[in-house]
N, C-alpha and C positions, 0 to 999 in steps of 0.2 A: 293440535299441531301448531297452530300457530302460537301458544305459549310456548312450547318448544321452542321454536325459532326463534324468539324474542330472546328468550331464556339465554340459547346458544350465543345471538348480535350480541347480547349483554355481557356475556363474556368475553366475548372476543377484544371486545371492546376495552374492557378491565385490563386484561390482558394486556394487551396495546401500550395502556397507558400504565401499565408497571414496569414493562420496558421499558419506555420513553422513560422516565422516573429513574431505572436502576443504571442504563448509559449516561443520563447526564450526572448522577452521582458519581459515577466512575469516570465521566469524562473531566469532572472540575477537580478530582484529586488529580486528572494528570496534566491538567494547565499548568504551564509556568509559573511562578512564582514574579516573577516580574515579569509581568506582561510588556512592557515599552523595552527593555532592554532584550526580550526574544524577539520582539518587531525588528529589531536595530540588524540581529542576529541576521535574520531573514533576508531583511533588506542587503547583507552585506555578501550573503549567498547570491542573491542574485543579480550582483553585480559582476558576476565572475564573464568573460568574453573569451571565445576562441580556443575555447577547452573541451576535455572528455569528460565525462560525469558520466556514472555506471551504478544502476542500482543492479542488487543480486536478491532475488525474491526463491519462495518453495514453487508457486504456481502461478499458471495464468489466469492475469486477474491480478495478480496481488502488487503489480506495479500501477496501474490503474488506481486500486483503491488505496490503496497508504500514500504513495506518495506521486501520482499521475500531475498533480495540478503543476506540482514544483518542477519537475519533469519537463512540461510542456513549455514553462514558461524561459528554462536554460536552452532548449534547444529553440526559443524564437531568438533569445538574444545571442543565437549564434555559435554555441554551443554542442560538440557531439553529444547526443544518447544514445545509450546503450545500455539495453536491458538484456539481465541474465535472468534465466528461468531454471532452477534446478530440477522442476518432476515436470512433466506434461498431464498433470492433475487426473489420472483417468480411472482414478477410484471415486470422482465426484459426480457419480451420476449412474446409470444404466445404460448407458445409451452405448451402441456400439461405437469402437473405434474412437471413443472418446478422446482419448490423447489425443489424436490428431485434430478432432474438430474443435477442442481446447485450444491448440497451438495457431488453428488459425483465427478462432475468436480476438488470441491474443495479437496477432498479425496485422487482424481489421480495426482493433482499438489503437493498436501501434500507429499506424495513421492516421486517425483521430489526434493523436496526442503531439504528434511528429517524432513518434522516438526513430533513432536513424536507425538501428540494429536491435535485432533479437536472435542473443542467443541461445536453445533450446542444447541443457544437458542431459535430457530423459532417464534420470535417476528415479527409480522408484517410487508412484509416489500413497502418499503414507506409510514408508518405512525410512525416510531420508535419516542419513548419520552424516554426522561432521568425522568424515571418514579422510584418510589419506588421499581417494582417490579425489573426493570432491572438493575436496582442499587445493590437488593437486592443478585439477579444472579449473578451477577460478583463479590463481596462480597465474595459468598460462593464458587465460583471457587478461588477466590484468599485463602481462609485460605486453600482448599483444596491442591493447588498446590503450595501455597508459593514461590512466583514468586523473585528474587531479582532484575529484572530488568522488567520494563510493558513500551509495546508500545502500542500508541492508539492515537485517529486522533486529531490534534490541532483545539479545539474548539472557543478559544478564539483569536486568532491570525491565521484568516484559510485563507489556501492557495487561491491564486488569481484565479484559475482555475479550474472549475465543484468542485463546493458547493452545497453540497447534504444535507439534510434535516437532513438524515438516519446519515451521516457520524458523523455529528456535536452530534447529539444526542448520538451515539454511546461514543464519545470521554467526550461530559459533567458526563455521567454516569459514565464513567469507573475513571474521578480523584473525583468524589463523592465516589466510591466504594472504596477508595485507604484515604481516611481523616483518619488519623489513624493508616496507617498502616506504621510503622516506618521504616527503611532503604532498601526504597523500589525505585530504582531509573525510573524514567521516562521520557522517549525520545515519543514527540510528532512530526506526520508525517503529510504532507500536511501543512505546515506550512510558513507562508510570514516572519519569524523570524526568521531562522537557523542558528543554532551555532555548527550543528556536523556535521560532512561525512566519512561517512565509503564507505573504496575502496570494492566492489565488484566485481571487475572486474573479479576474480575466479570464481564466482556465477552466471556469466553472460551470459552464456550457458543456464545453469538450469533454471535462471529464463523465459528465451525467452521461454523454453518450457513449462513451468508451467503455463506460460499466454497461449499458445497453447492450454493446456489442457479444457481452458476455454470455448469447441468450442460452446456453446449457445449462448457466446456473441462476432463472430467471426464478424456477418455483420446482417445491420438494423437499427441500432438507434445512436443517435449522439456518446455517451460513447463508443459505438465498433466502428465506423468510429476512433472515437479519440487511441482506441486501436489499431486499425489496423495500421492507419497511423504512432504513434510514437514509433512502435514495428516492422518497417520494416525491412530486412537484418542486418547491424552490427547498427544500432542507438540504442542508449540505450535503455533497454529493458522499460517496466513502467516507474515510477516514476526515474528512472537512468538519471544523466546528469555526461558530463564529465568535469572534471575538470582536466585540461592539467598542469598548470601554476602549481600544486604542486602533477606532476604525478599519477594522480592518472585517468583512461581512465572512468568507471563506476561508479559512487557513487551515494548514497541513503542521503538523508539530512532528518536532527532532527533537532529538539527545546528541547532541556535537560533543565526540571526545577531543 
């Protein structure tokens, strides 16, 4: 028996560490190429004052982990946020009534992070299309809120690691809903293209716990295993990698079209 168990630690273990192994392989094909000049990028985002910034995400959760830190740190300097939710996730788990105790998960990280609004489209989730209707919806939350900066997931150039249906769709809708709509700047998240990084590393606290907040998707299915694992003690919280080489310990990465 206890070879066994050894047998099993040992793999897990192995395990572990081919993960760790095959994300930062895929994390350093999607760094910048010029690191100091996405610093610059970054820093020039958050220089923005007295404005809306609106990310458009598939589920709750997914403003927290891709882009929460940068989030956090627009609405200290003054900034509205506004986060759109297109599904109430409630295919992500067993649990009764999920969607709902999703939405409020998402509610209890929202202040954590200080986002001002969340607005919940309860489109289906795992069948999301980049439909008229959903187009339609984020459309009319944008003339609503008047966004001058929109984040939302790179659909055309998408990240190497868990490619989700829901996300992709999320993200084609949201720069259809945006044709038109004149100086309106957009940083795309999950993306194998990055040209920005904004330091987080203020935010870095907040977001560990925000993803905390998420506890429906603490353990069970691959996406929280993946949660769990790259959310451990001080490792960058979600989507966060460090970038040492031009100081910066936290950063969240775009694609600025």
């Amino acid at each position: 028996m206890l070879i066994l168990l050894a047998s099993i630690a040992f793999a897990v273990i192995l395990l572990l560490i081919s993960l760790n192994v095959v994300f930062s392989y895929f994390s350093y094909l999607s760094k910048p190429k010029d690191l100091q000049a996405a610093k610059k990028k970054g820093e020039d985002l958050l220089d923005l004052r007295k404005s809306t910034v609106m990310m458009v995400g598939a589920h709750p959760d997914d403003a927290d982990w891709y882009v929460g830190g940068a989030l956090s740190l627009l609405h200290e300097k003054g900034n509205r946020v506004v986060v759109v939710v297109a599904t109430s996730g409630e295919k992500g788990g067993n649990a009764a009534n999920l969607g709902r105790i999703r939405e409020n998960e998402q509610l209890k990280a929202a202040k954590i992070m200080g986002y001002d609004k969340v607005e919940f489209l309860r489109f289906p989730d795992g069948n999301l299309k980049a439909s008229e209707r959903l187009v339609g919806k984020i459309k009319d939350l944008l003339d609503k809120y008047k966004p001058s900066v929109v984040f939302t997931f790179d659909a055309v150039k998408e990240g190497y690691i868990y490619r989700h249906p829901d996300h992709k769709a999320s993200g084609e809708a949201t720069l259809e809903a945006l044709k038109g709509k004149g100086g309106v700047k957009t940083y795309l998240f999950h993306s194998t293209s990055n040209d920005v990084i904004v330091d987080i590393t203020a935010a870095q606290d907040s977001k560990i716990k925000a993803l905390a907040a998420h506890k429906s998707q603490g353990v069970g299915r691959s996406s929280r295993y993946r949660r769990l694992f790259f959310s451990v003690g001080r490792r960058p919280a979600g989507s966060a990698q460090d970038f040492q080489r031009v100081g910066i310990r936290y950063g969240e990465m775009f694609r600025k079209l």
